[in-house]
Phi, psi and omega in degrees: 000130191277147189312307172323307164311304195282342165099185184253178113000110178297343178294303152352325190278323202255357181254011195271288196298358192088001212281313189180165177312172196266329183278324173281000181277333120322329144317302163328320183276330180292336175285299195112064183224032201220120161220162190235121187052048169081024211212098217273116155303155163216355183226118159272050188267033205246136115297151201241098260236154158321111189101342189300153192257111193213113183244134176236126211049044200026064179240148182288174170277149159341148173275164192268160192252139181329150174287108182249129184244153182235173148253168149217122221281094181298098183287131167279165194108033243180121198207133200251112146187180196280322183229152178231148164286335184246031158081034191247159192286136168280169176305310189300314188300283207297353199279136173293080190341356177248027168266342183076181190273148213222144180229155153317140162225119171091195184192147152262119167279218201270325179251023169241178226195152176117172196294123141276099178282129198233158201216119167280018183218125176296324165303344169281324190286317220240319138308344148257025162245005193283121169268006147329328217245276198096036160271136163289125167268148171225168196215149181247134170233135155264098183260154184262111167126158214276139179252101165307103173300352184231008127316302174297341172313278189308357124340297198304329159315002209112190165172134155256138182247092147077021193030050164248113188279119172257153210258204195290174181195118161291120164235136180201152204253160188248310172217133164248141195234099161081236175276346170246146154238185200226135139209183200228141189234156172243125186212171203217330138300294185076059188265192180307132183028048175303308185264061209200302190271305172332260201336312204275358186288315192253052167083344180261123192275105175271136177292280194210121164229134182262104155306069179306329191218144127221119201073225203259358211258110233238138186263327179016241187245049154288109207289185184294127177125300190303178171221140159208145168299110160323129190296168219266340184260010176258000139331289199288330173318286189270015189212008176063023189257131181286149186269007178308180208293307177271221184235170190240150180243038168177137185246157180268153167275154203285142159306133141326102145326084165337127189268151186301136155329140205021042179274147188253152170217171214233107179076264165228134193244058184328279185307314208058189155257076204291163186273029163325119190055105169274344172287006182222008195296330181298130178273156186268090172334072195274138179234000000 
């Protein structure tokens, strides 16, 4: 029997459709408010066979809607996550209300700014969040204090921090004016406040960090605040998602780009700097 015969997970199934996430969607089956062909759950340990009939309080589900990915221009003052305890407003708040519901891919913290890619499919999400996939994140950063070039040199090897191991970081300095400088970092993890900690390993303190690129998909002038779509064809370009009616439950991998000559590269240079919205491709000089 082929995966496609055995169907997904129901939760999978119904967070597939937009309704809500796969953990509240497993709530859902646990109140007994989920049925599959007329026949009420209590476990979403169920597969879901192509065609099956999936009612919740008894509504059928939406038919699913196409895989969409956006960018969105992250203001600080911001918190990416859906609900905060300590009440401070978030991304999800700010978001235009006719975008439907979206999950982050990757975070921005509360004082950093820059491209957010936001997604109605998890499996999409999760796939440019892998540092297996090897998209590059880049950052334009300002920092307080005198810079060693050849610290920053010594990034690319890595680095442990607080015995925490960080993979390679392309660093380079863009300018220093007195006591602050601009540099631009390049990583391939991303892990929690990675270029937070790095910096601060090396004496430097940040000011303002921006998030210009990640993978192929460009921050250019989108202004603070905005959302825009990816087109549907630089989709299939760069991620191999087909322009069909529904979402897909597996995507082809993106061609590799061929690296420029004598270019280094930090991990995998998958993304690269691809032209993704090319009308927004310039990157934005920020002072």
């Amino acid at each position: 029997m082929t995966a496609r015969e055995k169907g997904e997970r129901i939760a999978k199934a119904i967070a597939r459709a937009g309704v809500c996430s796969r953990r509240e969607a497993e709530r859902l089956i646990a109140e007994g408010r989920v049925a599959l062909d007329g026949t009420r759950l209590d476990s979403p340990a169920v597969n879901v066979a192509p065609g099956a009939r999936i009612t919740i309080d008894g509504q059928p589900l939406p038919a699913p809607t196409p895989v969409g990915l956006w960018r969105y221009h992250k203001p600080k003052g911001l918190i990416t996550t859906a609900r905060d305890p300590q009440g401070r407003p978030t991304v999800f708040e700010a978001l235009p209300p006719d975008l439907g519901r979206v999950l982050s891919i990757g975070r921005l913290d509360l004082n950093s700014e820059g491209l957010l890619l936001l997604t109605n499919d998890g499996a999409l999400k999760r796939r440019l969040e892998l540092p297996a996939g090897g998209w590059i994140r880049r950052y334009r950063v300002r920092v307080h204090g005198r810079v060693e070039p050849a610290a920053l040199a010594g990034l690319a090897g890595g680095v442990t921090v607080s015995g925490v191991d960080y993979g390679p970081i392309q660093a380079e300095l863009e300018r220093q004016s007195g006591s602050n400088a601009w540099l631009s970092l390049a990583l391939a993890e991303g892990k929690n406040r990675e270029v937070r900690h790095v910096l601060e390993h090396l004496g430097l303190a940040v000011n303002r960090l921006i998030r210009v690129a990640y993978g192929p998909f460009q921050l250019g002038h989108l202004a603070r605040g905005q959302v825009d779509a990816v087109p549907a064809k630089v989709l299939r370009e760069q991620l191999g998602i087909g322009a069909g009616g529904g979402r897909k439950t597996g995507f082809a991998k993106a061609k590799p780009r061929p690296p420029k000559p004598g270019a280094r590269k930090v991990k995998s240079g998958r993304a690269g700097r691809g032209k993704a919205g090319a009308k927004h491709a310039h990157r934005r000089r920020t002072t």
